[in-house]
N, C-alpha and C positions, 0 to 999 in steps of 0.2 A: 519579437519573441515575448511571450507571456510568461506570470509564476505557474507554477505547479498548480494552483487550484483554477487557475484561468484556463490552464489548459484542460485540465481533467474537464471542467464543465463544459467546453468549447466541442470536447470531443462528440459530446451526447450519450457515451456510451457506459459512464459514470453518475449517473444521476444518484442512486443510492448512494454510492460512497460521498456525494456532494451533500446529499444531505445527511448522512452521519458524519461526516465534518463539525457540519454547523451548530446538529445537536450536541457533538460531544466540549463544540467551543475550540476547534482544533485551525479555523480558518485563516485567521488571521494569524499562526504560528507557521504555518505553508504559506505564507505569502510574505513573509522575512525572507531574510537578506540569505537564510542557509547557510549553505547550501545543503540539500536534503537529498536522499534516494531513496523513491517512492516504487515501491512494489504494486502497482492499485490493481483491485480485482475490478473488472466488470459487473456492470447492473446482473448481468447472464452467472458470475459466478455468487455475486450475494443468492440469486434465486437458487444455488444448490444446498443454501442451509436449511433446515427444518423449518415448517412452514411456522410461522411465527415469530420467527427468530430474529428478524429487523426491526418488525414494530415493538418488539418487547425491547432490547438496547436502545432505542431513543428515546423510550421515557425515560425524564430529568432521573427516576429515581436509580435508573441502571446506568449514571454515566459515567461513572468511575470502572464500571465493566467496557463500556463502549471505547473509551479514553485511551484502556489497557490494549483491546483487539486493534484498534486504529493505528496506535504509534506502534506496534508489532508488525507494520508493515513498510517503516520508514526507518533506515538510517544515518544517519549522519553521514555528512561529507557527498561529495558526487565521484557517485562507484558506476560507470560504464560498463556497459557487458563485456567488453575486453577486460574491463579490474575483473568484474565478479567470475568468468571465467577459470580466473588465478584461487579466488577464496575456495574454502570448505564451510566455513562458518561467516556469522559475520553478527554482530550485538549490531540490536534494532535501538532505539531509544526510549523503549520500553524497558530499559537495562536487560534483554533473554535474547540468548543466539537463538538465529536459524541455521539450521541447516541448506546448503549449497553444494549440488550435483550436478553432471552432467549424464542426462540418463536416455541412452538412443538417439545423440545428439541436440538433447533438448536441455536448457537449464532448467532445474528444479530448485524453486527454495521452500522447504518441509513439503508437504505433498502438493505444489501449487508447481505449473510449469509457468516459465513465460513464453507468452505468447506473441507480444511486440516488444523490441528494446532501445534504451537508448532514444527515447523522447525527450528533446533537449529544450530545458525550461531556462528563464533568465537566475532561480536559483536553486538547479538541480537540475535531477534526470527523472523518467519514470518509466519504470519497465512493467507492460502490461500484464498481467496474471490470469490463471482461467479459473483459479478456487480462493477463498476467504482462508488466510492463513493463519489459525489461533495457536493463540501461548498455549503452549503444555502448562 
């Protein structure tokens, strides 16, 4: 079993979010001991942001904005889709809730569904997403 970022790259289907990792400096903090729950959007949901909106967040000088959106998708602890089932909310380590729904049998956290869950890392989980989910 791999960490979290061994597997996110492994998958292929993560390339953007691997490389906003690296730019925001987040890499080697996903590959600690955690244990984390990683919400990760797909390469397919970063390409639903305005066009521009990736290569603008990875230069060095917007990395404290990259920093903010990235760990806005990770929480502390390892939360299963059976825990998050149970939540309505849940603080990212971003210090900002999201919101947690079940909507048409689907879970939603803020307007993002997931789409696979329950990717079991050696510290964490990752529940796949189909949109980039920013702080309010």
């Amino acid at each position: 079993m791999l960490d979290i970022v061994d597997t996110a790259v492994g998958a292929g289907k993560f390339k953007t979010l691997a490389a906003a990792l690296g730019a925001a400096g987040l890499v080697d903090t996903l590959k600690s001991a955690g244990p984390f729950t990683v919400f990760a959007p797909t390469d397919e949901a970063f390409s639903k942001l305005p066009a521009g909106t990736v290569e603008s967040l990875i230069l060095p000088e917007n990395k404290d904005k990259l920093v903010g959106i990235l760990t806005h998708h990770v929480v502390a602890g390892k939360v299963t889709a059976a825990d998050v089932m149970k939540l309505t909310t849940a603080t990212t380590v971003a210090g900002k809730p999201i919101k947690i729904a079940v909507k048409d049998g689907k879970v939603m956290i803020d307007d993002a569904t997931v789409v696979s869950a329950d990717i079991h890392c050696t510290n964490g989980v990752i529940h796949v997403v189909d949109s980039v989910i920013l702080p309010s």
